[in-house]
N, C-alpha and C positions, 0 to 999 in steps of 0.2 A: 504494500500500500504506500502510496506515494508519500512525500513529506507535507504537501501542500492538502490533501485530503486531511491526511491526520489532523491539522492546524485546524480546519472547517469541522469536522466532526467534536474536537476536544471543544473550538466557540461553542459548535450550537449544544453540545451536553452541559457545558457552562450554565449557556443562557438556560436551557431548561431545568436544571437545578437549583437556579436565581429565581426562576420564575414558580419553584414550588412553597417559596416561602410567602406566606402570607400578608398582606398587606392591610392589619388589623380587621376589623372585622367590617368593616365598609362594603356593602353589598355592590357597590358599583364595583370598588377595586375588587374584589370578589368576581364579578365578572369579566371585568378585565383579565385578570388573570387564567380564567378559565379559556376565554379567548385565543392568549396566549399557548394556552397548551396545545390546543388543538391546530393553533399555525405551526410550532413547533415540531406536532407528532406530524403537519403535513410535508413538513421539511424531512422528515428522517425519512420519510416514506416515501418522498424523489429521491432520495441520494440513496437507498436501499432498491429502489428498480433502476436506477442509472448503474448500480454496480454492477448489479442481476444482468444487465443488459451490456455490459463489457464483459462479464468473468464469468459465465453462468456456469463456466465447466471446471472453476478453480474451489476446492473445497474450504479454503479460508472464506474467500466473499462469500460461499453461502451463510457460513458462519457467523460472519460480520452482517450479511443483510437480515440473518434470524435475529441477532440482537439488536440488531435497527429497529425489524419490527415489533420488536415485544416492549422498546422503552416507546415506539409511536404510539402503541395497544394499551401502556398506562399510562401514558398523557394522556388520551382519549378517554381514558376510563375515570381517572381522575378532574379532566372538566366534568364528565357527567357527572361527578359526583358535588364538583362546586355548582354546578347549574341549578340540581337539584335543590341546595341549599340557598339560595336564591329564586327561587319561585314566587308564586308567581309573578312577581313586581319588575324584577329582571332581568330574568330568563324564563323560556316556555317550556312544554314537557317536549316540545320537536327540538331542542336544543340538547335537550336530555337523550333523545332514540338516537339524534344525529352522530352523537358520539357513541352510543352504546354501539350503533351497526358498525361505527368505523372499527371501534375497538376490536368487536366479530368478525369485522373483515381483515383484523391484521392477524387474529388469530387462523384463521382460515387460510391466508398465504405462507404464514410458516408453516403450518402442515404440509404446506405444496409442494415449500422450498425442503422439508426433512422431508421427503416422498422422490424428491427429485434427488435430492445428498444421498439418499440410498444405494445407489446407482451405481456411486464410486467406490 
């Protein structure tokens, strides 16, 4: 893995770790926050099929893109869980599904990707 990826992956788990700390209990930064997660779980989850899509036959990226998406799957799972706590004033319950499905659907592509790593 490159030096220059590393450098982009270590920011954005930065920032995502930055952004699990709470922003006292202010339902707006509450939602801000949750926001955040879910740009950030969207980010891991390009730079996990941009991998997929250069290395699909190198058994490290698979490796690296299963941990992409298991940390996209709980940023995802943890806005729905700040969304939730912010209802209904603001956030909806389709802010709530939106993440649960992502979250299911990152669970779903690792199984795809350990279905596919089996191979080797």
């Amino acid at each position: 893995m490159g030096g220059q990826m590393k450098k982009w992956l270590f920011s954005l788990l930065l920032v995502a770790m930055c952004s699990s700390v709470a922003f006292a209990e202010d339902p707006v930064a509450l939602k801000n926050q949750a926001d955040m997660k879910v740009q950030t779980a969207d980010q891991l989850i390009k730079q996990a099929q941009k991998m997929l899509q250069e290395n699909s036959n190198n058994p490290e990226s698979l490796k690296l893109a299963i941990h992409l998406y298991v940390q996209a799957g709980q940023s995802f799972e943890s806005a729905a869980n700040i969304y939730k706590s912010v209802m209904p004033d603001y956030a909806t319950e389709q802010d709530v599904q939106n993440s649960m499905a992502a979250m299911q659907a990152c669970i779903e592509t690792i199984q795809e990707i350990k279905e596919r790593g089996a191979s080797f």
